[in-house]
C-alpha positions as CSV (number, residue, x, y, z in Angstrom):
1,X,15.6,6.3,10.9
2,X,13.1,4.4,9.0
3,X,12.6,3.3,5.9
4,X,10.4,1.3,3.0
5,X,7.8,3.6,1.8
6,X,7.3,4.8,-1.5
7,X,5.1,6.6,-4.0
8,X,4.4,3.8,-5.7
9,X,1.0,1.7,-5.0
10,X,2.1,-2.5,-4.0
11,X,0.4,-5.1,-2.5
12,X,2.4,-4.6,0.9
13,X,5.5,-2.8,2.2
14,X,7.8,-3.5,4.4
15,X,8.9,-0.6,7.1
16,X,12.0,-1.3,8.9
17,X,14.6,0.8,11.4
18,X,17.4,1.4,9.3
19,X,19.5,3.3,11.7
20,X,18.5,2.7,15.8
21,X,17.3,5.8,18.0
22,X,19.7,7.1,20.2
23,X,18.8,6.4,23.9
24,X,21.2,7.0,27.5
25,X,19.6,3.8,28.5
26,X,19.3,0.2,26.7
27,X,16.5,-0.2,23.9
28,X,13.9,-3.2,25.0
29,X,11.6,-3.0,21.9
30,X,10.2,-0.4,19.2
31,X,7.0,0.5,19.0
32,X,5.5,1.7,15.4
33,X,2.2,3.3,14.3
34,X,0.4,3.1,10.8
35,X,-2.5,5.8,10.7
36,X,-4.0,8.3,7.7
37,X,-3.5,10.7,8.8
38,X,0.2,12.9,9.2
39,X,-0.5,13.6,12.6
40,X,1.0,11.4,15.3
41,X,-1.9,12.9,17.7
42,X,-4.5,9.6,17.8
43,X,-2.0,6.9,17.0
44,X,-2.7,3.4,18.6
45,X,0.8,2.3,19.0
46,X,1.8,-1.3,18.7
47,X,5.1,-2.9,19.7
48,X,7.6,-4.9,17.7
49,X,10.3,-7.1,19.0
50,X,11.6,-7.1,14.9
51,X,11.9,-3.3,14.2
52,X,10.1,-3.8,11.3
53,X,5.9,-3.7,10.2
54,X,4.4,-4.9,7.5
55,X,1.9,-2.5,5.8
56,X,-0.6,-4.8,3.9
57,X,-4.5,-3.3,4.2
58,X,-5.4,-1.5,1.4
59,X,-5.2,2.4,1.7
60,X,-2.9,5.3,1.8
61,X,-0.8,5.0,5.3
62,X,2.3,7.0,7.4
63,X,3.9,5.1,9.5
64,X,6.1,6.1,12.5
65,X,8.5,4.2,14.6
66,X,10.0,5.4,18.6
67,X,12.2,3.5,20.9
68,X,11.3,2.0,24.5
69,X,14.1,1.5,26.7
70,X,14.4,-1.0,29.7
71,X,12.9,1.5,32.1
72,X,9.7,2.1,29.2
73,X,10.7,5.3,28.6
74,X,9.0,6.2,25.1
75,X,11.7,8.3,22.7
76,X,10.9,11.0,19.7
77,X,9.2,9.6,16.8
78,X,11.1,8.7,13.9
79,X,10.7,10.2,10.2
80,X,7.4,9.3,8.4
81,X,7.4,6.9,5.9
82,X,4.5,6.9,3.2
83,X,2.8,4.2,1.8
84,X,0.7,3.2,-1.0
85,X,-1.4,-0.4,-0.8
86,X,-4.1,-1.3,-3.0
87,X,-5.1,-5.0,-2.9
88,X,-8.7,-4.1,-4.2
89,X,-9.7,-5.3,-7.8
90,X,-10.9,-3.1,-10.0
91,X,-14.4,-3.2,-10.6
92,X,-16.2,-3.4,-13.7
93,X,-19.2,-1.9,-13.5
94,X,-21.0,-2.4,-17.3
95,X,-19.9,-3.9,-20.3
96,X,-21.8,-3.1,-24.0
97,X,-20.8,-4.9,-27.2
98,X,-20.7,-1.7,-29.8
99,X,-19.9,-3.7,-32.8
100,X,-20.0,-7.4,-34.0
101,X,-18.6,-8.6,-37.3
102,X,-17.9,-12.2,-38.8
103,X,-13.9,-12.2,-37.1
104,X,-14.2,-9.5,-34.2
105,X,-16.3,-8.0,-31.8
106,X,-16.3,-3.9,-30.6
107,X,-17.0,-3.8,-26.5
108,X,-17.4,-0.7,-24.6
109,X,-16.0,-1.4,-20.6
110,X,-17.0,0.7,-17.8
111,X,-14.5,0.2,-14.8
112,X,-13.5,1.6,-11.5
113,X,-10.9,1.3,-8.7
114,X,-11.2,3.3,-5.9
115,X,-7.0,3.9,-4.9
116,X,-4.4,2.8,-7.6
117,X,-6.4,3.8,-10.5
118,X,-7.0,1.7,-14.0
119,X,-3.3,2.1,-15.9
120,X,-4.8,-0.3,-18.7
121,X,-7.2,-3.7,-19.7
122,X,-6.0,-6.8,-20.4
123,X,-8.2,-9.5,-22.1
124,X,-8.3,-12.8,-22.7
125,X,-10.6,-15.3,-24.8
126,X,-11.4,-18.4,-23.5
127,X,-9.5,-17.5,-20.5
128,X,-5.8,-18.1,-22.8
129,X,-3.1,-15.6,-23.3
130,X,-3.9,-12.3,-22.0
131,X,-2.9,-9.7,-23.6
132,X,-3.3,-5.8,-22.7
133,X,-6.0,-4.4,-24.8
134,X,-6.3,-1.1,-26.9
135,X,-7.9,2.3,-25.2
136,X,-10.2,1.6,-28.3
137,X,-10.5,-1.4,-30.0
């Protein structure tokens, strides 16, 4: 059994064998696979003396562990585990003052981010104190 995934987007998450396979025969090393797809079909397996992967490229993953014992005998694939990375920046495509007065300033921002999403703006002046700006403001 594996586990470290989660529904939540980070900058990288650690997958690790909680519980080992069972094997008749001694475990040598585990081999794990990080793909896009659910399907174990085309994985590229890669072998880990730690039991553990770290998922850090930016995307949405499944990863799979199986045993190897001493005589390379390959074992069932563990549970999936699902994982959210996003190490992208947002990207701010156009920005248009809408209003200027003597103590503020109106600006319209038009911004993207391809996997995580924009949850909100933060803005500083004179690159002090950010602070999370308004939906409108």
């Amino acid at each position: 059994m594996i586990t470290g995934g989660s529904n939540e987007w980070a900058k990288e998450r650690l997958i690790r064998v909680e519980k080992d396979a069972y094997s008749k025969k001694k475990i040598a090393y585990y081999e794990y696979c990080v793909r896009e797809e659910k399907s174990s079909k085309n994985c590229r397996w890669e072998k880990t003396e730690t039991k553990n992967t770290i998922v850090s490229k930016s995307g949405i993953y499944y990863v799979t562990f199986r045993a190897v014992n001493e005589e390379g005998e390959r074992g069932n694939e563990s549970n999936i585990e699902k994982v959210y990375i996003d190490n992208n920046s947002p990207i701010i495509k156009n920005i248009k003052e809408k209003e200027i007065t003597i103590d503020s300033i109106g600006i319209e921002v038009e911004a993207t981010d391809e996997l995580s999403g924009i949850k909100s703006y933060l803005y500083s002046i004179d690159g002090v104190n950010y602070e999370e700006g308004k939906l409108n403001y």
